[in-house]
C-alpha positions in Angstrom: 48.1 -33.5 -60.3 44.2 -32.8 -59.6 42.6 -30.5 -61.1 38.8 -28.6 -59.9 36.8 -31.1 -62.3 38.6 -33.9 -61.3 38.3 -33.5 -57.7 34.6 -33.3 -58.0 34.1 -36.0 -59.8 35.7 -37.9 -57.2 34.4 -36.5 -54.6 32.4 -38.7 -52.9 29.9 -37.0 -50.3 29.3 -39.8 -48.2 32.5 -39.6 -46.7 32.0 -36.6 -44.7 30.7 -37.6 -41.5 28.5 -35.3 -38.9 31.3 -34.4 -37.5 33.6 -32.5 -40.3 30.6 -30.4 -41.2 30.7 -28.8 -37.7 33.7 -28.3 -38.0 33.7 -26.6 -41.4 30.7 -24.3 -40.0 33.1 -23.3 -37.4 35.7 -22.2 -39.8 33.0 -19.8 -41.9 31.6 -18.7 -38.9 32.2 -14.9 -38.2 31.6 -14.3 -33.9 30.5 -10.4 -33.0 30.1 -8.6 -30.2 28.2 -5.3 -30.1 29.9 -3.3 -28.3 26.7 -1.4 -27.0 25.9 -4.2 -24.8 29.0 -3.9 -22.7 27.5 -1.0 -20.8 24.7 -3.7 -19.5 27.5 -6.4 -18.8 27.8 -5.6 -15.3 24.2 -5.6 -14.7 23.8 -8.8 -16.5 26.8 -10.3 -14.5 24.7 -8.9 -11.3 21.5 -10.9 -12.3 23.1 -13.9 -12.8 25.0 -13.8 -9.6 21.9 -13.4 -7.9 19.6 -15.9 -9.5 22.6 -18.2 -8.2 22.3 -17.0 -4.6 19.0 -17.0 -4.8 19.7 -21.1 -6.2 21.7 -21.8 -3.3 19.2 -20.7 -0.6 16.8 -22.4 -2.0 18.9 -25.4 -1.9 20.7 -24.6 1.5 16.8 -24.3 2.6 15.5 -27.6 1.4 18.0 -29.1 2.6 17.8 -27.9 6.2 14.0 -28.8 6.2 15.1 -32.4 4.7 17.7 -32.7 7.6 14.9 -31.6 10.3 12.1 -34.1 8.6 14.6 -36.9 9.7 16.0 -35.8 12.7 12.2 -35.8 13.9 11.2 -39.3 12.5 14.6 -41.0 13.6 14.5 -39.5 17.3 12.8 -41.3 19.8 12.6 -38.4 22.4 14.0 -35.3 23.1 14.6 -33.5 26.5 12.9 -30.2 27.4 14.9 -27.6 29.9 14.3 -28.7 33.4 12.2 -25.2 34.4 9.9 -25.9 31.4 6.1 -26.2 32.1 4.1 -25.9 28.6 1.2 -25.5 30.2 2.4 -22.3 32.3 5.0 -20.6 30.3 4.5 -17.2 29.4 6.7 -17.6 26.2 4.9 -20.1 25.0 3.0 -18.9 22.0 0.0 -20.4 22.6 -0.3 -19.2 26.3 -0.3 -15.6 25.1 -2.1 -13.3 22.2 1.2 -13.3 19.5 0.0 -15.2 17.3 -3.7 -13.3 16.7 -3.9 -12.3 13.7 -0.3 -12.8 12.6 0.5 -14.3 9.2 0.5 -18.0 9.2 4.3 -18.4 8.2 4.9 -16.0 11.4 2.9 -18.3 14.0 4.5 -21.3 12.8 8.1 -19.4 12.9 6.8 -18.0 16.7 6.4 -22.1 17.6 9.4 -23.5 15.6 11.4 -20.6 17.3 10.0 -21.9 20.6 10.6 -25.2 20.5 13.7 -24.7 20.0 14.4 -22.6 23.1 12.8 -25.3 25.4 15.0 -27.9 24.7 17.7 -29.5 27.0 21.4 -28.3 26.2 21.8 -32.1 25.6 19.9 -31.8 22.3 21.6 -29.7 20.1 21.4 -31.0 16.8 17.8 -30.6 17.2 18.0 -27.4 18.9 20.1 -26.0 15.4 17.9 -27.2 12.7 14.9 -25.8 14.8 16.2 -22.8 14.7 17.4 -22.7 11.5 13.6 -23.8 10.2 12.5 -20.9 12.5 14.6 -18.2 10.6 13.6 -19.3 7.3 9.8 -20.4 7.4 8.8 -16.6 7.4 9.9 -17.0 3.0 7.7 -19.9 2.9 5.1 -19.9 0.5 4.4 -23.0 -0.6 1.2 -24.7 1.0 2.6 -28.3 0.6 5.7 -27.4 2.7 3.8 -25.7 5.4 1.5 -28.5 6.0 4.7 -31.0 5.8 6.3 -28.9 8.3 3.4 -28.7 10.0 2.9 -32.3 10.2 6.4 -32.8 11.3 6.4 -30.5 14.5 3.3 -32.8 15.3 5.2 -35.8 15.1 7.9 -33.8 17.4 5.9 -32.3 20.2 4.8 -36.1 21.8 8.3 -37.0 21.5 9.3 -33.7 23.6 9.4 -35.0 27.5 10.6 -33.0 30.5 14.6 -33.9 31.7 14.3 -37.9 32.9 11.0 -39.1 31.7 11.1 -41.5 29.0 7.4 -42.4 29.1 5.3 -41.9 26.0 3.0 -38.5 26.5 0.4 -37.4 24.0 1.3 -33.4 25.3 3.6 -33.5 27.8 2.7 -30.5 30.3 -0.1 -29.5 27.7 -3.2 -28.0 29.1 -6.7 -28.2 27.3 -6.7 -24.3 27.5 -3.8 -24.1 25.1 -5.1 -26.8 22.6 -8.5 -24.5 22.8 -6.5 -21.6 22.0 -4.4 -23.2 19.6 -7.9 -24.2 17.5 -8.8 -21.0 17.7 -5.7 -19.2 16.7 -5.2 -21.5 13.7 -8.7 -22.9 13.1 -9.0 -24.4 9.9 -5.3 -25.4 9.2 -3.5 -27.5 9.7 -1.4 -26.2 12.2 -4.0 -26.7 14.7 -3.1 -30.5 14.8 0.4 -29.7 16.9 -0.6 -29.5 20.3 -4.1 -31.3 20.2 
């Protein structure tokens, strides 16, 4: 039989690996809850459930504007509703005063939103992430993903042509009044480069 000097003599410390010692710490360790911080669990439970929304928006948003950036560089053209005339239509934004003075995230919702109301019925998938970029642009803040959707809707509007013409345009139906009041609207950004 052992006895307490014996087994530490023998005891040989190099045996013990990382492992048993957490293990060990677990045993001794006493867990506690104060029980004055249950009052504030529901609040912290409703922070963190909405810091995970907030996650998933953010997610569901970059997505969308991921899915839109390659729908417009894959497509080769889109059809616009028969009756559309860019030039003439009053709901264009650009043929009317909405946009003056309106925050920039607004007058590049107004034209997403636009765009995606002139499109043939045919062109759907477009027509959806359109107007899901439309809804959310207005919580855009960052400047490098304005001017990237920016330069996307410029890539777009050459590739928009009325119902049966498969022709290349620079701005189908696109008078010089409108890209004058386009560079005035939006002078000095970017956005000015959609319709010019």
């Amino acid at each position: 039989m052992k006895n307490y000097a014996q087994a530490v003599e023998e005891f040989n410390e190099e045996e013990l690996v990382e492992g048993d010692y957490s293990e060990i710490k677990d045993k001794f360790t006493v867990s506690y809850f104060d029980e004055a911080m249950e009052d504030a669990l529901p609040y912290v439970h409703s922070l963190v459930q909405e810091m995970r929304s907030i996650m998933e928006k953010d997610e569901y948003a970059e997505q969308t504007f991921n899915d839109l950036y390659h729908a417009i560089k894959t497509t080769t053209h889109l059809e616009l509703q028969p009756e559309v005339d860019l030039a003439s239509d009053p709901e264009n934004p650009f043929n009317n005063d909405t946009l003056t003075g309106a925050p920039i995230q607004a007058q590049i919702g107004a034209i997403v939103e636009y765009m995606s109301l002139i499109l043939h019925d045919r062109e759907t998938d477009m027509t959806i992430l359109l107007s899901r970029v439309s809804d959310m642009v207005n919580n855009l803040e960052d400047e490098d993903k304005l001017n990237n959707l920016v330069n996307a809707l410029i890539e777009l509007v050459p590739k928009m042509k009325p119902v049966g013409d498969v022709a290349p345009q620079r701005n189908p139906n696109m008078s010089t009044e409108s890209n004058l009041r386009l560079k005035k609207v939006l002078e000095g950004y970017t956005l000015g480069r959609i319709f010019s």
